[in-house]
C-alpha positions in Angstrom: -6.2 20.2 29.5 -7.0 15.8 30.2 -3.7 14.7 28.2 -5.6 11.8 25.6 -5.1 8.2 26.4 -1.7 7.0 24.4 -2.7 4.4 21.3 0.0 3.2 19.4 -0.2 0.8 16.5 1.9 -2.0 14.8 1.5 -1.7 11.0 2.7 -4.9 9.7 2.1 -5.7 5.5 2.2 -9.4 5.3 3.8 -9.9 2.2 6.8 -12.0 4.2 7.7 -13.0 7.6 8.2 -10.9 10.6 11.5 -9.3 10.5 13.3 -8.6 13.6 13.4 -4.8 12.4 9.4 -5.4 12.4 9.5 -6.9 15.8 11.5 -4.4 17.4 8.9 -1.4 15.8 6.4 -3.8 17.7 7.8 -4.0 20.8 8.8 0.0 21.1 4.8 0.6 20.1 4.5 -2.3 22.9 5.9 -0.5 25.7 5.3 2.8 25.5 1.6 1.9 25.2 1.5 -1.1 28.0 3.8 1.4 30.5 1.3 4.4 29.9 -1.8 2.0 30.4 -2.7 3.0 26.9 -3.6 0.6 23.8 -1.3 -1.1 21.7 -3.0 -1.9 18.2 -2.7 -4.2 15.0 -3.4 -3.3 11.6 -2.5 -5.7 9.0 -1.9 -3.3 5.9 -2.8 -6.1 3.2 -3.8 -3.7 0.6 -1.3 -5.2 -2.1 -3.5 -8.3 -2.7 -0.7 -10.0 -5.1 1.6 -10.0 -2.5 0.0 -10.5 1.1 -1.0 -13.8 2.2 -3.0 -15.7 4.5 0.2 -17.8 5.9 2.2 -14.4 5.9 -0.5 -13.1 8.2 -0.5 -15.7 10.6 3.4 -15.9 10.9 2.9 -12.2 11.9 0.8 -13.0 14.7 2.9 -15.9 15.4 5.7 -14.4 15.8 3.9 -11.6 18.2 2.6 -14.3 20.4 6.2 -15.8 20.6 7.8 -12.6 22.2 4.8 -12.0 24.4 3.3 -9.1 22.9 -0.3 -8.8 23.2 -2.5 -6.3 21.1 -5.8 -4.7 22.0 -8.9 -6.2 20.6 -9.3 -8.1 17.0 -6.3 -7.0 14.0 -7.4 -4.5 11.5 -7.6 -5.1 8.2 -6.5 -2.4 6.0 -8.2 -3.6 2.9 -11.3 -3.8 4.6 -11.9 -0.6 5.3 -11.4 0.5 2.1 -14.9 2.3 1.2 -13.7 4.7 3.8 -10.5 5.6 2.5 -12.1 6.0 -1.2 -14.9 8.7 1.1 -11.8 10.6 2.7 -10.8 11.2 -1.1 -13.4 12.2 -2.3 -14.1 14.8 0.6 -10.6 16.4 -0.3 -11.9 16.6 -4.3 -15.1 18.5 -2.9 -13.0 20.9 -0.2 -10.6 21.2 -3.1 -7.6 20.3 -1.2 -7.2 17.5 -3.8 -8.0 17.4 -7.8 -8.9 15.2 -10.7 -5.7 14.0 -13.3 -6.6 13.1 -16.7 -3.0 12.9 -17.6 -2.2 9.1 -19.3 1.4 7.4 -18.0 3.0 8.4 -21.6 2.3 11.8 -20.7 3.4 11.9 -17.7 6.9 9.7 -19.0 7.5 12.4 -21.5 7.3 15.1 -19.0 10.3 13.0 -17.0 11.9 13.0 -20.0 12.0 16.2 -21.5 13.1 17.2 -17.2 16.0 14.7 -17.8 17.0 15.8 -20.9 16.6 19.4 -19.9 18.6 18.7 -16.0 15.6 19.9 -14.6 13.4 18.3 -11.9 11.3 15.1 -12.6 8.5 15.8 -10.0 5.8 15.6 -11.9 3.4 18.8 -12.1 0.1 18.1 -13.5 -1.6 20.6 -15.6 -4.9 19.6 -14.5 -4.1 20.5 -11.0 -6.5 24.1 -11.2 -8.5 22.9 -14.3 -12.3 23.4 -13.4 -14.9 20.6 -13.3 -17.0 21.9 -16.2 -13.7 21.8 -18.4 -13.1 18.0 -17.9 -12.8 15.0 -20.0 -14.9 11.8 -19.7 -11.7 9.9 -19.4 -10.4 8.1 -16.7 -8.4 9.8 -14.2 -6.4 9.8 -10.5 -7.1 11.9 -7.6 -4.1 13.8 -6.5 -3.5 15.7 -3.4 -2.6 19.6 -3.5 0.7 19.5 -1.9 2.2 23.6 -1.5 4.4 24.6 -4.2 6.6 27.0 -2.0 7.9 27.3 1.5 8.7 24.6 3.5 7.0 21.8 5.9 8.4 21.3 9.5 7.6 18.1 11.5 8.7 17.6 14.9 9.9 14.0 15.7 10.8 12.7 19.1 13.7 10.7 18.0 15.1 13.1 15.2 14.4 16.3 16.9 12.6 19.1 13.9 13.0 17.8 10.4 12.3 19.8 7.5 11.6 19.4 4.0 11.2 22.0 1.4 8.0 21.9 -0.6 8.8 22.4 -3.9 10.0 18.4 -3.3 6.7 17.3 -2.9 4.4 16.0 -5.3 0.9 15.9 -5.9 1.1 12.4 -4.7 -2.3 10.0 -5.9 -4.3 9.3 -3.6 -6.9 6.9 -5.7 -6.1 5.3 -8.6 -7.7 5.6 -12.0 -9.4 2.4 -10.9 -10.9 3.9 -7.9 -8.7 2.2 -5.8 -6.8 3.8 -2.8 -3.3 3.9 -2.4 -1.2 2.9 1.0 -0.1 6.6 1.9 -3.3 7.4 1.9 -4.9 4.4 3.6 -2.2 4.7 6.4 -3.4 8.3 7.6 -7.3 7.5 7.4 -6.7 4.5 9.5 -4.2 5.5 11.9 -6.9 9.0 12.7 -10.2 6.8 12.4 -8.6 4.2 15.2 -7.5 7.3 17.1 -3.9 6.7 17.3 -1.4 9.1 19.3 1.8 8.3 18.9 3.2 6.7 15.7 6.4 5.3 16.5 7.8 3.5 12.8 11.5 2.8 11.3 13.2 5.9 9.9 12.2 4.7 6.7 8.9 6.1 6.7 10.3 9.6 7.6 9.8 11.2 4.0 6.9 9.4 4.0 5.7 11.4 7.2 5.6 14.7 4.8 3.5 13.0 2.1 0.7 12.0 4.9 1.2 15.4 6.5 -0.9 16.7 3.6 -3.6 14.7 4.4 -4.1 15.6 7.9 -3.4 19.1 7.3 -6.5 18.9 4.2 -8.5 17.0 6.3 -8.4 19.3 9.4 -7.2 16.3 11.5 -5.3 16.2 14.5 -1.8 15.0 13.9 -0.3 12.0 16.2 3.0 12.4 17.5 5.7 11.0 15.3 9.0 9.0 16.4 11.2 7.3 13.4 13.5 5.1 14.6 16.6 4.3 13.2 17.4 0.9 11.5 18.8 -2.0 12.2 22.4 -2.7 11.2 24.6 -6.2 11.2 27.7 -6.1 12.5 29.3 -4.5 8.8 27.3 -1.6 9.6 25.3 -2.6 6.4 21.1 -3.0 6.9 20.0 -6.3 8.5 19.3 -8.9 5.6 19.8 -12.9 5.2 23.8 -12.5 5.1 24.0 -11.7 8.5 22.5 -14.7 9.3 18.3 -15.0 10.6 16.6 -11.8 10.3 12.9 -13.4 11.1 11.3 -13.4 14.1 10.2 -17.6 13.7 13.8 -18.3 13.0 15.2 -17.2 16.3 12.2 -18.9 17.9 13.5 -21.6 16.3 17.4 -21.5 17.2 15.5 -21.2 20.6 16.5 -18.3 21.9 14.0 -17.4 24.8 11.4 -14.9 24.2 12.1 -12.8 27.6 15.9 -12.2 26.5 14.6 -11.4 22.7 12.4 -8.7 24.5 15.0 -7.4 26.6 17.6 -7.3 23.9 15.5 -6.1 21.2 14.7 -3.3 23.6 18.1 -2.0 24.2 18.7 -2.4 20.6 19.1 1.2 19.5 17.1 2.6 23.2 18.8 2.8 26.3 18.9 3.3 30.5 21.7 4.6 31.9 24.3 1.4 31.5 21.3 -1.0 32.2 21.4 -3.7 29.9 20.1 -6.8 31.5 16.6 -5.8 32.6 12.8 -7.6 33.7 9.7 -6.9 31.4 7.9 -4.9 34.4 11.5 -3.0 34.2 11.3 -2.2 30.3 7.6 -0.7 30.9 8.5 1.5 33.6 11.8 2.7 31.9 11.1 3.0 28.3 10.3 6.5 26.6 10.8 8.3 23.4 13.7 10.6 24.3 16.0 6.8 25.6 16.0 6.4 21.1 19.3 6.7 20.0 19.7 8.6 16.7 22.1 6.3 15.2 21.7 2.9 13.7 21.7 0.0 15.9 24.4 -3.1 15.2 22.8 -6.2 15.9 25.1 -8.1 18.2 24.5 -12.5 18.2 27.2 -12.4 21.4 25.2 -10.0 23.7 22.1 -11.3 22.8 22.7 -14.8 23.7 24.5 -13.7 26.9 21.3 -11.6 28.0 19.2 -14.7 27.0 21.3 -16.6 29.1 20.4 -14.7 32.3 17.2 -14.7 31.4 17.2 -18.4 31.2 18.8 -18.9 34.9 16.2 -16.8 36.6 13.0 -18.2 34.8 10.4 -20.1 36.9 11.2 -23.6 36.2 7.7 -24.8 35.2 7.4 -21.7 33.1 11.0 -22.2 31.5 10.0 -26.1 30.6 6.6 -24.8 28.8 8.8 -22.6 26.7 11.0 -25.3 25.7 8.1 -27.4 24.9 6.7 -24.8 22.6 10.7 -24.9 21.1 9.9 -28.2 20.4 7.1 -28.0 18.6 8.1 -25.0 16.4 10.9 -26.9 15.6 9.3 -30.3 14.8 10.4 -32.3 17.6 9.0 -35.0 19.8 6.9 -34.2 22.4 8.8 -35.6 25.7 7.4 -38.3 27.7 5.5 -38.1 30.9 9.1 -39.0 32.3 11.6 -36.8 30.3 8.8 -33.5 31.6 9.6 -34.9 35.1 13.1 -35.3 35.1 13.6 -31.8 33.1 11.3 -30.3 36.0 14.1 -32.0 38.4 17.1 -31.0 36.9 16.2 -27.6 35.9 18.1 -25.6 38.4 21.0 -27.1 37.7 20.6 -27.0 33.5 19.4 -23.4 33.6 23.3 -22.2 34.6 24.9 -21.0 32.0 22.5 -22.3 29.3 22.0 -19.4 26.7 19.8 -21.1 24.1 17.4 -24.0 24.8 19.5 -26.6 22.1 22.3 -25.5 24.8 20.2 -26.5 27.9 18.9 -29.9 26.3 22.5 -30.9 25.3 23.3 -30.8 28.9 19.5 -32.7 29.7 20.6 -35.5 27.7 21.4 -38.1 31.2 17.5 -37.0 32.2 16.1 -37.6 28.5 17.5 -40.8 27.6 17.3 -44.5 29.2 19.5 -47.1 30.0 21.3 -48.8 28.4 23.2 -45.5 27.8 25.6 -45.5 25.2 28.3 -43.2 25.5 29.0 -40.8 22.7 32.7 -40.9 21.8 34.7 -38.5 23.6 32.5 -40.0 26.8 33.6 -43.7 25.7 37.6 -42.6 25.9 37.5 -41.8 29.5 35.5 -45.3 30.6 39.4 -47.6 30.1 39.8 -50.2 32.6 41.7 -48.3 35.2 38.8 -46.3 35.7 36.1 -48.5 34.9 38.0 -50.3 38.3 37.6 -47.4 40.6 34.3 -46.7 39.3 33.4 -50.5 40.7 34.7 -49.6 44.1 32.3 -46.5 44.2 29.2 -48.4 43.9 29.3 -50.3 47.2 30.0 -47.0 48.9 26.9 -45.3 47.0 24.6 -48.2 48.4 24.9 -46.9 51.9 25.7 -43.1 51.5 23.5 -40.4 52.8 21.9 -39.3 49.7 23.4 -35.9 49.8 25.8 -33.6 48.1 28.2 -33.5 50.6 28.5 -36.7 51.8 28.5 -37.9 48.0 31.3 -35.3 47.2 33.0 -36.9 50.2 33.4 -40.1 49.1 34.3 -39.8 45.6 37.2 -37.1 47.2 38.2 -39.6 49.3 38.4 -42.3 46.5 40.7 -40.2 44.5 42.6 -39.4 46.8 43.0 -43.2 47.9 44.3 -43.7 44.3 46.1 -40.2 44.1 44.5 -39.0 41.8 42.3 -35.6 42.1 38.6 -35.5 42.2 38.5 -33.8 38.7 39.7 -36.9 37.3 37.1 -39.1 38.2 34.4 -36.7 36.9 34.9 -37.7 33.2 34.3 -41.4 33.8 31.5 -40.6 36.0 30.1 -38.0 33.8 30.4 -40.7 30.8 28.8 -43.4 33.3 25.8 -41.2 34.2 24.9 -39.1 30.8 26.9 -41.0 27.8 28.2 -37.0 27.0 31.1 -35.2 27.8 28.9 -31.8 28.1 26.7 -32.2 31.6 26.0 -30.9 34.6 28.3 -31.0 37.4 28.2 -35.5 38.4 26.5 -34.5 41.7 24.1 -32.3 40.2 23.2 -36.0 37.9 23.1 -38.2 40.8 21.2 -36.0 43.0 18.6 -36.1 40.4 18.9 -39.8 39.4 18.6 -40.9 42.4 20.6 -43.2 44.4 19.1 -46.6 42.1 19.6 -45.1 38.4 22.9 -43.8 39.6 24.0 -47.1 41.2 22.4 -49.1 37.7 24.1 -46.5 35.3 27.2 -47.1 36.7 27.1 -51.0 36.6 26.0 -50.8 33.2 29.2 -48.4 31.9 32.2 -51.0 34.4 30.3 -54.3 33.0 
C-alpha cells in the first residue's frame, strides 16, 4: 500500500501575536513535514471577525519568516471558505448524522438549571434531536451533530498513546449557528480533510477537542489524519507560559535579538528530544525529529539554556549571513541602519565578536571600537584606567607600533615586553589599551582591535586617549 505524502498544517487565529507556544506547534508541523519531503501548510483560522486582524495576521507571518519557517503555497483563509463548511452541514442534516434545534438559549439555561439544582449533568440534550422534518417549526434554529449516547470513543495519539473518552460526555455540539453561520470545530475538520492534511500535530489543548471533530469525520465518512497533542509550555514555576515570565511572543525575542537558528534549535528540544543532543544544525533537526522523541510532560521554558544554545549558534554562523541577521535586528528594533563603514568593520571583526556573544545587543556592545569614530570618548569605567602612569607607557608604545610587523605575535611581543620593562604584567596594560582603542571596558581581546583597526587608527586612537 503507497504510504500518502505527509501534509501538516499550522493553524494560527490571529486575534494576537505569535506566541512562542504557537511557534513551537509551527516548527514541530515544520519538521516533520520538511524531513519527510511532505508539505507544511498555513491556515489562518480568522473566523471570529471581532477579534482577528489584519496587523495580527501579518505579525503571524512575520514572525514565521523570522525563525525561517517556510509554508507551502499562499495561507488559507478559514473564513473564506466558508460556503463549504455551511455544504458539509447541511450534507450531515440530509444523511441524518446531524439535526435541526429549535430550542431558544432560555430553554436551553433552564435545562442547566433544573441539572444543577437536581446534581445532575448539564450537557445539554435536545429534544428535537429525533423530531421529524414534517413536525417542525418555522423558527429559527442550529444544526447539531448526533454525537453517541453510549459507549465510548478511542483515539489513538502519537504523543499520548490511546486516549479515551466516554460518550455520554459528549454533546450534540452546533455545528451552524441559527444565523447560518459555521462554527470553528466544525470549520477546522472540513478544512484540515479538504487540504488533505495527514498528520495534525496541535498543543494538548485541543485534545478534548479531537473527540468533538471525531464525529465529523466519522459522519462524513472521511479519513481521519493522524493526531499528536503536545504538551504545553511551562515557565520556570511550572505554571503555563504567560507575560509574568517575561516575553512570550515570537517578535519580542526577535527583538531582544536572540538569533533565529538557536530559537529553532531550542524551541525544538523544548518538550522533544535525541538522545542527550542538545545543540544541534537545522539539516540535523529534519533528519532527527519524529513523533515518538515528544515528551509527555510539560516543557519548562529555560532563558539560560536558550541563550547559551543561541550563543553557539552565533559563533559558527557565516559571517556575512550573521551581519544580515543583525541588520534585520536593527530594523525590527528601530535602529539606524549602519554606514557603509560600520558593515565593513563588523564584517572585519566578526570572528572575533561572534565568541561568546549569545544575543546580538551582546555582540554589538563588544562592536562598539568598530562602530564609532574618533574622537573616542571613553565611557567611565574605561576613563579610570587612562591616569598618567599609564597614559606614559601607552606613549612609549606608539613608536614601537610604527615599525612593528602588523601581526599578532609580534604585537603581543612588544606590549609583553613593555610590561615587563615596567614590571608590571601584560594584563595590566590591557585596560588602558582596551579604553584607548574602544572607549568600553567590554571588548574584544586589544589584539583582536588592533588587528582590525589597522596599524593607523590604532596608532591615532592611542594619541588621541595619552594627549
Amino acid at each position: 500500500m503507497t504510504q500518502k505524502p505527509v501534509v501538516t498544517r499550522f493553524a494560527p487565529s490571529p486575534t494576537g501575536a505569535l506566541h512562542i507556544g504557537g511557534a513551537r506547534t509551527a516548527l514541530f508541523n515544520w519538521l516533520y513535514a520538511r524531513g519527510r519531503g511532505g508539505k507544511f501548510l498555513l491556515r489562518i483560522e480568522d473566523t471570529d471577525k471581532a477579534r482577528s486582524t489584519d496587523e495580527n495576521t501579518q505579525a503571524i507571518l512575520d514572525g514565521l519568516t523570522w525563525l525561517g519557517l517556510d509554508w507551502d503555497g499562499e495561507p488559507f483563509s478559514q473564513a473564506a471558505n466558508a460556503e463549504r463548511h455551511i455544504q458539509v452541514a447541511h450534507q450531515m442534516l440530509a444523511d441524518g448524522t446531524a439535526y435541526k434545534c429549535f430550542a431558544t438559549q432560555d430553554e436551553i439555561e433552564a435545562f442547566r438549571e433544573e441539572a444543577r439544582a437536581n446534581k445532575t449533568s448539564t450537557l445539554y440534550r435536545s429534544p428535537w434531536r429525533d423530531v421529524a422534518e414534517a413536525d417542525h417549526p418555522d423558527l429559527p434554529y442550529v444544526v447539531r451533530v448526533k454525537a453517541p449516547r453510549e459507549g465510548a470513543t478511542t483515539l489513538s495519539d502519537e504523543v499520548q498513546g490511546d486516549v479515551t473518552w466516554q460518550n455520554e460526555q459528549l454533546d450534540d455540539m452546533i455545528l451552524l449557528r441559527s444565523d447560518g453561520s459555521p462554527v470553528y470545530m466544525l470549520a477546522v475538520v472540513v478544512d484540515d480533510h479538504d487540504m488533505g492534511v495527514t498528520h495534525v500535530i496541535r498543543g494538548d489543548d485541543h485534545l478534548a477537542n479531537a473527540f468533538r471533530q471525531n464525529l465529523i469525520y466519522t459522519a462524513m465518512g472521511w479519513d481521519k489524519p493522524i493526531l499528536a497533542h503536545v504538551p504545553l509550555i511551562f515557565g520556570p514555576d511550572g505554571k503555563k507560559l504567560s507575560k509574568r515570565h517575561g516575553a512570550t511572543g515570537a517578535a519580542e525575542y526577535q527583538a531582544l535579538g536572540y538569533p533565529a537558528a538557536g530559537m529553532r534549535n531550542y524551541l525544538t528540544r523544548l518538550g522533544w528530544s535525541h538522545g542527550d543532543d542538545e545543540f544541534f544544525t537545522d539539516a540535523q533537526a529534519r533528519e532527527w525529529f519524529d513523533l515518538d522523541g515528544i515528551g509527555k510532560s510539560p516543557a519548562r521554558f529555560d532563558t539560560k539554556k536558550l541563550e547559551n544554545l543561541c550563543g553557539q549558534h552565533i559563533a559558527i554562523s557565516d559571517n556575512a549571513a550573521l551581519l544580515h541577521e543583525i541588520e534585520a535586528f536593527r530594523t525590527a528594533t528601530d535602529a539606524t541602519a549602519f554606514t557603509v563603514s560600520q558593515r565593513d568593520g563588523l564584517l572585519a571583526a566578526m570572528d572575533s565578536l561572534k565568541e561568546r556573544s549569545k544575543t546580538f545587543p551582546e555582540l554589538l556592545v563588544k562592536a562598539h571600537f568598530v562602530l564609532t569614530s574618533r574622537p573616542i570618548t571613553p565611557d567611565e569605567k574605561a576613563a579610570n584606567s587612562l591616569d598618567i602612569v599609564h597614559k606614559g607607557i601607552l606613549n612609549e608604545l606608539t613608536p614601537q607600533l610604527q615599525t612593528v610587523s602588523w601581526s599578532r605575535d609580534e604585537l603581543e611581543g612588544i606590549v609583553a615586553a613593555l610590561a615587563e620593562a615596567h614590571d608590571t604584567k601584560l594584563g595590566k596594560l590591557a585596560g588602558p589599551l582596551r579604553a584607548a582603542l574602544a572607549g568600553r571596558a567590554v571588548s574584544p581581546s586589544v589584539f583582536d582591535m588592533m588587528l582590525v583597526l589597522g596599524r593607523d587608527e590604532t596608532i591615532a586612537r592611542i594619541k588621541d586617549a595619552c594627549g
